[in-house]
C-alpha positions in Angstrom: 34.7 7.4 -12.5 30.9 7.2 -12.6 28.7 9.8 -11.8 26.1 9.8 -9.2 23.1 10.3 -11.0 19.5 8.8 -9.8 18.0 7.0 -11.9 15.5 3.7 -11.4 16.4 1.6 -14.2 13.8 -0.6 -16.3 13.6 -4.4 -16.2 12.2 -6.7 -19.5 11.9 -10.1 -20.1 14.7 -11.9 -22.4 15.3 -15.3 -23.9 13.6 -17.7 -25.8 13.7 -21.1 -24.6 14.7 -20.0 -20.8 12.6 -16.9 -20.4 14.6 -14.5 -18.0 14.4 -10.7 -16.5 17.0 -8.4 -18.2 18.1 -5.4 -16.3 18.9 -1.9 -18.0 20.2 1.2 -16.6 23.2 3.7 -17.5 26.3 4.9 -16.1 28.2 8.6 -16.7 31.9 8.5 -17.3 34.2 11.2 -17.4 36.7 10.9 -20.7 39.4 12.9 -21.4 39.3 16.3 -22.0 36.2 16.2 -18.9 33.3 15.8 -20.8 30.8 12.6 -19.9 30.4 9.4 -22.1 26.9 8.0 -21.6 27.4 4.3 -21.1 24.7 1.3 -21.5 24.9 -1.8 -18.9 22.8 -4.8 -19.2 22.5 -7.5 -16.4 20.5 -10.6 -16.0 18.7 -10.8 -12.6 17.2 -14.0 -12.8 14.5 -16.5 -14.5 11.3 -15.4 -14.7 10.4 -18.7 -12.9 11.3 -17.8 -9.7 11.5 -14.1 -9.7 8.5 -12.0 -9.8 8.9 -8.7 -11.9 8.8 -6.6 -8.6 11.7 -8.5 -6.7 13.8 -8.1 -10.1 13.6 -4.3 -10.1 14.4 -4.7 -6.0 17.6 -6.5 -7.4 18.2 -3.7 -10.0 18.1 -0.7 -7.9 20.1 -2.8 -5.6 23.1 -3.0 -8.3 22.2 0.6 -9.3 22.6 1.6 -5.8 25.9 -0.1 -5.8 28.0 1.1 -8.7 27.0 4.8 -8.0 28.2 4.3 -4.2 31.8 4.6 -5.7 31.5 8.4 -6.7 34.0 10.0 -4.9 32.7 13.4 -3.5 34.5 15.7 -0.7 32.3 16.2 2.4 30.9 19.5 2.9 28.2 21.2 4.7 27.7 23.5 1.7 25.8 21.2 0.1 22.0 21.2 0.6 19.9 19.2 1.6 17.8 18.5 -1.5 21.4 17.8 -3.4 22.2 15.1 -0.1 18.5 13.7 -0.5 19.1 12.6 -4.4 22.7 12.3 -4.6 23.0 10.3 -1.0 20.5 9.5 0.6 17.4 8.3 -1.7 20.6 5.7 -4.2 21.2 4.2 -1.0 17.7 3.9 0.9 15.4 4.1 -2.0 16.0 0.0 -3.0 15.4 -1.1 0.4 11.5 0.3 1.0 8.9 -2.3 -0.2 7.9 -1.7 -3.8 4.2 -1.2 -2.6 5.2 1.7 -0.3 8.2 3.0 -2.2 6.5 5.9 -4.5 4.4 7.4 -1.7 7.8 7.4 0.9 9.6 9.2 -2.0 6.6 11.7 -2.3 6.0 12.0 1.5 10.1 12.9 1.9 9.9 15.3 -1.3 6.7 16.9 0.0 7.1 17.3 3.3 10.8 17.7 4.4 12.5 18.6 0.6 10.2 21.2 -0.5 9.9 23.3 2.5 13.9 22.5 4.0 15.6 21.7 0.7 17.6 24.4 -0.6 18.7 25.2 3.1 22.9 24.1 2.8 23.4 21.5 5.5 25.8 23.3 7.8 23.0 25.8 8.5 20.2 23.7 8.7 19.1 24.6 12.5 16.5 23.1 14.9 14.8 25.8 15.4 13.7 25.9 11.8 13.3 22.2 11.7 11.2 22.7 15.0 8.9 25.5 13.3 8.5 23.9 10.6 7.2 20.9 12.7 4.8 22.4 14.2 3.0 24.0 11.5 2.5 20.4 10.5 0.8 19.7 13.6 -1.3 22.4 13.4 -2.9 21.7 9.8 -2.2 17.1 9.3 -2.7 14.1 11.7 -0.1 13.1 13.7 1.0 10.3 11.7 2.0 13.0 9.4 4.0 14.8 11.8 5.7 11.3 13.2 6.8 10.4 9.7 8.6 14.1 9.1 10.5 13.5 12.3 11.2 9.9 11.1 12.7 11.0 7.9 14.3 14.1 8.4 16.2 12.6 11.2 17.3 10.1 9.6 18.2 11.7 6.5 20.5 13.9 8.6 21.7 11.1 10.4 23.7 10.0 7.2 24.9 13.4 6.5 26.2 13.1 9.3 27.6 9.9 9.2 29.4 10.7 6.2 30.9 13.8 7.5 28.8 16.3 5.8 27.3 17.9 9.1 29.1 17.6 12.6 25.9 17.2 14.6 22.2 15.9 13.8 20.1 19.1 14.5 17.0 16.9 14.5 18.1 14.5 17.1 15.8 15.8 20.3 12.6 17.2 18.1 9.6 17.9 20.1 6.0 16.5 18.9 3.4 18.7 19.4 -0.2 18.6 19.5 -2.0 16.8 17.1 -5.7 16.3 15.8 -7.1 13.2 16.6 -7.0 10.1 14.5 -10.4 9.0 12.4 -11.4 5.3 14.1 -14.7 5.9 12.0 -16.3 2.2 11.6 -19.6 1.6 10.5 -22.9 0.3 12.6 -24.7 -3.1 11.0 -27.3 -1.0 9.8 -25.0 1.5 7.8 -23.6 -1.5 6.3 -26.8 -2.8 5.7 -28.2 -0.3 4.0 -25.3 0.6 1.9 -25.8 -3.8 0.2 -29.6 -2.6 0.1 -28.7 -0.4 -2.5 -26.0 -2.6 -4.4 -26.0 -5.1 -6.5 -24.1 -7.8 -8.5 -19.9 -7.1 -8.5 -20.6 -4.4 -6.5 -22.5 -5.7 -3.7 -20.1 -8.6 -3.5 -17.1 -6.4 -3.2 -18.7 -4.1 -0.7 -19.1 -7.0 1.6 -16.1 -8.7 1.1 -14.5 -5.4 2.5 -16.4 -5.4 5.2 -16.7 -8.8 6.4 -13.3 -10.4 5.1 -11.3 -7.2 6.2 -8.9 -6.9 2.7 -7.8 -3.7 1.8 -8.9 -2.6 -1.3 -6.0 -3.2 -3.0 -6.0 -6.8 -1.9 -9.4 -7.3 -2.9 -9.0 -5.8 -6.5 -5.8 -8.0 -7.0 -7.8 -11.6 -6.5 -7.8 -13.7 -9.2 -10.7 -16.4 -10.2 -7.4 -19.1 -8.6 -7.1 -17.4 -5.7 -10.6 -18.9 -4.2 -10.7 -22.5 -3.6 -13.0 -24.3 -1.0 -14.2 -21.6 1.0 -10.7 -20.1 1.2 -9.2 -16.8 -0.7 -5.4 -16.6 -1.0 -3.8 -13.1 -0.8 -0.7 -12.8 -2.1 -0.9 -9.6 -4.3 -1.6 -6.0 -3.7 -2.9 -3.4 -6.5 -0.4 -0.1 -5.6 -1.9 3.4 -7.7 1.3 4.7 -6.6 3.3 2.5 -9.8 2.3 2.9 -13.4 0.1 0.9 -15.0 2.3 -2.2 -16.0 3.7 -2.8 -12.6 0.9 -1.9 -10.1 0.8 -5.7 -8.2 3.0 -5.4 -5.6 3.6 -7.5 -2.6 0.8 -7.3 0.6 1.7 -4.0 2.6 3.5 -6.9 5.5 4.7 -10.4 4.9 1.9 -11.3 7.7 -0.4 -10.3 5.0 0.1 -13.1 2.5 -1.9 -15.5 3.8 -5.3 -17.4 3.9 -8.6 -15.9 4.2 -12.0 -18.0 5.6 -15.2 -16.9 3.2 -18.4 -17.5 5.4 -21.2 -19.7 3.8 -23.4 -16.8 3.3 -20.9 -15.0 1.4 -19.8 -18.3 -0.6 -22.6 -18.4 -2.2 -22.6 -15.0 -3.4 -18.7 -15.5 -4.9 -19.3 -18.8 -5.9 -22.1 -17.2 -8.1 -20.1 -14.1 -9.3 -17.7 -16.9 -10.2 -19.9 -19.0 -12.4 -21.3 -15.6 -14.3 -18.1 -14.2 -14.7 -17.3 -13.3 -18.8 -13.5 -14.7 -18.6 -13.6 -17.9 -17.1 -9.6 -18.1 -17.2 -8.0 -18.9 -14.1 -5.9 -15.7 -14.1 -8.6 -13.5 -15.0 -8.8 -10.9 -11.7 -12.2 -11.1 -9.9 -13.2 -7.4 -9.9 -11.8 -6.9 -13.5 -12.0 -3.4 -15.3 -13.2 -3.1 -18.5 -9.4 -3.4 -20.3 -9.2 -6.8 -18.0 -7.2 -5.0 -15.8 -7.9 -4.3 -11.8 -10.0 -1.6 -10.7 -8.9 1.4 -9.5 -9.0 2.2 -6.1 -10.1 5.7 -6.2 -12.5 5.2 -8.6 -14.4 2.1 -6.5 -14.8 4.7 -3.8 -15.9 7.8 -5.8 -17.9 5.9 -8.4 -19.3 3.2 -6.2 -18.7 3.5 -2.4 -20.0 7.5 -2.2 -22.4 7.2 -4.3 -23.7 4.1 -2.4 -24.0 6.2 0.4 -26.0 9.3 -1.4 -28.0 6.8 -2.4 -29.1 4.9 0.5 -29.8 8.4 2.4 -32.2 9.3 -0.6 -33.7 5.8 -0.2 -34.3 6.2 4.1 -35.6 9.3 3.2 -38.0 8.5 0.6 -39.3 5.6 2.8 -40.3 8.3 5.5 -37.2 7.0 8.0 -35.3 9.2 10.0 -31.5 9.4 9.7 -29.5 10.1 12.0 -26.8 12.6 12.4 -23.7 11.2 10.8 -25.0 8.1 9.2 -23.0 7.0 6.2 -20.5 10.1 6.3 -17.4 9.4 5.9 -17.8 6.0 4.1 -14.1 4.5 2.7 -12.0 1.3 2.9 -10.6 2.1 5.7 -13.9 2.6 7.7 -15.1 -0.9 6.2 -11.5 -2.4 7.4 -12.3 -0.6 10.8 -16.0 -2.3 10.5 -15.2 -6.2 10.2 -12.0 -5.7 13.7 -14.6 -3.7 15.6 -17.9 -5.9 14.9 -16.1 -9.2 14.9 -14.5 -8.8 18.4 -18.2 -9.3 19.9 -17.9 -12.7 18.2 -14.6 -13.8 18.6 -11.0 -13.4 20.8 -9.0 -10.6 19.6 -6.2 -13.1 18.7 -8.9 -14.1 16.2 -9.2 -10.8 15.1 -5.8 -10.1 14.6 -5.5 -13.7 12.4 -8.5 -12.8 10.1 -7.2 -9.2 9.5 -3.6 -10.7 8.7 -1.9 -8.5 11.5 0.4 -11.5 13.1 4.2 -10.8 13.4 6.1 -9.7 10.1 9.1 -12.5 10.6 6.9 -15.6 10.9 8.0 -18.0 8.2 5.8 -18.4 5.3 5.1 -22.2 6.1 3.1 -20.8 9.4 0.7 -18.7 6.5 -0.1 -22.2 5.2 -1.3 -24.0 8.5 -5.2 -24.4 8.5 -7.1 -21.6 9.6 -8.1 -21.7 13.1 -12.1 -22.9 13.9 -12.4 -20.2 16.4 -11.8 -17.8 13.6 -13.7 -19.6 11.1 -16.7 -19.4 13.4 -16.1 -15.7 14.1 -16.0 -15.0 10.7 -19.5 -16.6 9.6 -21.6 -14.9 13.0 -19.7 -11.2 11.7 -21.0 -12.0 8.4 -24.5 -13.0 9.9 -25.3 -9.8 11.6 -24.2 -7.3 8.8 -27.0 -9.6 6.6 -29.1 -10.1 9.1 -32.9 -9.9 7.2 -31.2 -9.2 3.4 -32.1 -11.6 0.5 -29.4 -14.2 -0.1 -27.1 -12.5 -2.6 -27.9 -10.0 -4.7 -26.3 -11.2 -7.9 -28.1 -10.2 -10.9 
């Protein structure tokens, strides 16, 4: 019989004339005498064609998932909880998170709930304990923090106890404590002015494309020179830091989020321009390229470029004899310039335009509604939020 090992498999391309993705992983079988024969299985998941590389490891872990299901193991409460996390839990949930998401889930879990709880034995795993340990979350993270630990540690024990490894869920009725309060920083026209004072070329055009389009960062840095035609960018990739190297483009964090994008005319210009100086002209070439060709990283746009930005347009107010107020330009990321484009363009626009520009419509509409024409309203929206974090700046800054 197999053993239950985790593992994640690796998927390659195959074939010559039909070019295909070739799955790879291992299975552990006991042979006589009880010792373990290491044996190699091969599958194909599908053509290349019409499966990206992401939805073919999906498929993998899927069958991985699967075959180690079978392991026959006697229900105790002995076991701990770290053994029920890799043994049980993460075969069978692992292959259903998003790709994107999966790595930090698996990190959160280990991090927050394994390390600290692990090595208890499920039998005496108690809420009081569970409880404590909860609240010293509370007391030192934000409360998303301490909403995910309940999230995952109750459901965790859920399927221990679902397969009979613990009679009762101590997690079930968990307080929530106190919490600090969220950041909802967003930035004022003139911070984001000020920042594109100091900016220029691929910078500057990324800076406000964050700002005024809404992307996330990893959206931005996965555009390719095709995805912009007409006045329109198409997202439908996400850059993940959380994967290695050779599979960081992942799927949008929803399925809402693959969709169109309206570019104001002010801001056309300035791509438009990028696009024309742009060393590789190939269609597939990414639009905020590294210097290996490959996307940026995200981290390093906002230590490299984004703080900096921020130093630097102080020094500048200061130079100039202007006085800067308290706060101005702290706490400058992506998800303040996100923040920036919902809160400025409500003043121009409904808040169902809002939610269409920032991609945040309901995850099960089909993927022919993505397609439909973007709205005027939101088109018009779009250009006056783009208008007032300009207002008075050269056109472009391209050089």
């Amino acid at each position: 019989m197999a053993r239950s090992r985790h593992q994640r498999g690796f998927v390659e391309e195959s074939g010559k004339r039909l070019r295909c993705w070739k799955g790879h992983y291992f299975v552990y079988e006991r042979v006589p005498g009880g010792s373990e024969k290491r044996v190699h299985k091969a599958v194909i998941l599908g053509e290349k064609s019409k499966l990206t590389k992401w939805a073919a490891e999906d498929k993998l872990r899927g069958i991985i998932a699967k075959e180690t299901a079978t392991v026959s193991v006697i229900p105790s409460p002995e076991y701990t909880l770290r053994w029920f996390w890799e043994q049980r839990y993460r075969p069978m949930a692992e292959p259903t998170w998003k790709v994107s998401s999966r790595p930090k889930t698996i990190r959160f879990i280990e991090r927050y709930v394994i390390f600290p709880l692990g090595d208890i034995p499920l039998g005496q795993i108690e809420r009081f304990a569970i409880q404590r340990h909860l609240n010293e979350l509370a007391a030192r993270f934000s409360k998303s923090v301490v909403l995910k630990f309940r999230v995952y540690i109750k459901s965790i024990l859920d399927e221990a106890l679902e397969q009979d490894f613990i009679s009762k869920n101590p997690a079930r009725r968990l307080d929530i404590p106190e919490t600090r309060e969220p950041c909802h920083r967003a930035l004022s026209p003139d911070e984001v002015r000020e920042l594109l004072s100091v900016l220029s070329g691929r910078d500057h055009l990324a800076l406000r494309m964050l700002s005024v389009l809404g992307l996330r960062p990893g959206e931005l840095f996965a555009l390719r020179r095709d995805d912009y035609k007409d006045g329109i960018l198409r997202v439908d990739e996400s850059v993940s830091e959380e994967l290695q190297s050779d599979a960081r483009l992942v799927k949008p964090k929803t399925e809402a989020s693959v969709s169109d994008v309206w570019v104001p005319r002010g801001l056309r210009t300035e791509l438009e321009c990028w696009l024309q100086q742009m060393p590789d002209q190939r269609p597939e070439a990414f639009l905020f390229p590294s210097r290996k060709g490959t996307p940026i990283n995200l981290n390093n746009f906002l230590n490299r470029t984004l703080k900096p930005a921020a130093e630097k347009a102080r020094a500048k107010m200061k130079l100039e004899g202007r006085a800067i107020p308290a706060g101005f330009l702290d706490g400058v990321n992506s998800q303040a310039l996100r923040r920036t484009c919902a809160t400025r363009m409500q003043r121009h626009g409904s808040v169902k335009d809002v939610q269409s520009h920032l991609r945040h419509a309901s995850p099960n509409l089909t993927a022919g509604t993505y397609m439909q024409p973007i709205p005027e309203s939101v088109q018009s929206a779009v250009e006056r939020l783009d208008e007032e974090l300009t207002e008075g700046m050269p056109t472009g800054m391209i050089n």
